[in-house]
C-alpha positions, 0 to 999 in steps of 0.5 A: 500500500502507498502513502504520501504524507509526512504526519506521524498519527497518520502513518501509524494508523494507516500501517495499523489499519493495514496489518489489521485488516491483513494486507500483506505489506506496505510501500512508501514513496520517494523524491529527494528533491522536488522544484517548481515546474517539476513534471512526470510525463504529463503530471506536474508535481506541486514542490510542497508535496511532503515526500518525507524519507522512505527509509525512515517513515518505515523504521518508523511503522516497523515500530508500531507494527508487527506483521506487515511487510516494508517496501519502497515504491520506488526508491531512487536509486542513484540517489543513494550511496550504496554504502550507505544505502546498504547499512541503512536497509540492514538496519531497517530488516534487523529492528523490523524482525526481517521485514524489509522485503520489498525494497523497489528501486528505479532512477528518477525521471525528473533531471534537476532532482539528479541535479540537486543530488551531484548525478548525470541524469544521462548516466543514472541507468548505469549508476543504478545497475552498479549500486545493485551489485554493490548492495548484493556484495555488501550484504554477502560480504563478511568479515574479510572484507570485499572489494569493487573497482567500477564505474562510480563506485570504488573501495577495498576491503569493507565490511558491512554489518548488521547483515540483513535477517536470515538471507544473504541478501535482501531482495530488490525489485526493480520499477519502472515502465520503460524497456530499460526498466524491464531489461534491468528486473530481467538481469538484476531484479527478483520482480519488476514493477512498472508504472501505472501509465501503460496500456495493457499491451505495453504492459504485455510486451515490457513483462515479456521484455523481463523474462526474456532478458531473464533467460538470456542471462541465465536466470529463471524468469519464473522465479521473478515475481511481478507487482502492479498497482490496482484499485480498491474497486478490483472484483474477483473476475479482474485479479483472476485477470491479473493472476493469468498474466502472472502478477504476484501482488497488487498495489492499492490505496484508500481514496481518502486519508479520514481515518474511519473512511480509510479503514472501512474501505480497507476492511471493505477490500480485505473482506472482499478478497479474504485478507484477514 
């Protein structure tokens, strides 16, 4: 489930409502940084929109929950030292008790948000595929240390501790509605989650992408899971919809942030499907 907003009663009793009414997980948002003018395809962001930090609004709801999932949707990846990302997202798995599960990751699309963060908005794709290997390496590594020598990243016998709960490493999904996007979860990824503003044959043919690029880099396609937004008007007939086309996990959220209408159109949805 997303949330935009900052306010901490709120998020507390959305993630409580959540768990409550037995939703699997939930995602936070992220912009670094946003600018006057600033616009997604058509859409123009407002610059007071109160994109709080990610990472830590889910430290946060790790607190006061104790059963639903984390996840980002998506967290800019580029954005981040890897180094640092990788210790922030270990610690964030270890006071949860193994729940930062769904980390999603993409690059950003608006140029001066890389440039108020010192990165080549042209090269932030390779920015992006370097940082996943380094987070992998990290998290993998142990007390001899590892190295890599890349692109933008360089260091030499580093250990990184806490090691996340139980894996080696944590999974990264991989977000976005581009082919660079889908060809980037097919090589890297274990799942892709695209955009919302695609028709259903892009979204055919970028799912296809995945699995293909999966295959020719040797990996199992079938083994990479694939989540999409939704609606809490969804009937039975369109997750089945939904399942035949191999999506794993529907994203959805309230249309209001009234505390007693956000929870009965929660419950309304968790009773339709089973949830709790």
């Amino acid at each position: 489930m997303p949330f935009f907003g900052a306010a901490p009663e709120t998020i507390a009793g959305f993630a409580r409502d959540a768990e409550e009414c037995g939703f699997e997980s939930l995602y936070l948002p992220e912009h670094v940084a946003l600018y006057p003018g600033a616009k997604i395809g058509p859409v123009t962001l407002p610059p007071s929109l109160p994109y709080a930090d990610p990472l830590e609004c889910l430290s946060f709801v790790a607190a006061v929950t104790s059963r639903i999932l984390l996840g980002t949707g998506v967290l800019l990846l580029p954005y981040h030292h890897p180094v640092v990302l990788a210790k922030r997202l270990a610690t964030v798995d270890v006071l949860s008790g193994g729940r930062m599960r769904l980390l999603t990751v993409g690059i950003g699309a608006l140029p001066g948000e890389a440039s108020a963060a010192g990165v080549d908005f042209a090269t932030r794709g390779r920015r992006a595929d370097e940082a996943i290997d380094v987070l992998r390496l990290l998290w993998s590594g142990g007390e001899e240390g590892v190295g890599h020598d890349g692109e933008f990243f360089s260091f030499e016998g580093v250990c990184s501790f806490p090691k996340p709960v139980g894996v080696r490493e944590l999974p990264i999904h991989v977000g976005g509605s581009s082919a660079a996007a889908a060809r980037r979860a097919g090589r890297r990824g274990d799942g892709y989650f695209p955009g919302g503003a695609l028709t259903a044959d892009e979204r055919r043919r970028q799912f296809e992408l995945v699995r293909t690029t999966a295959s020719e880099a040797g990996r199992d396609p079938d083994g990479l899971q694939y989540t999409r937004w939704g609606s809490l008007d969804l009937s039975t007939e369109d997750v089945e919809e939904l399942a035949r086309q191999g999506v794993t996990r529907v994203v959805v959220t309230p249309g209001t942030a009234e505390p007693g209408r956000r929870r009965a159109e929660l419950a309304a949805f968790a009773e339709r499907f089973g949830l709790s």
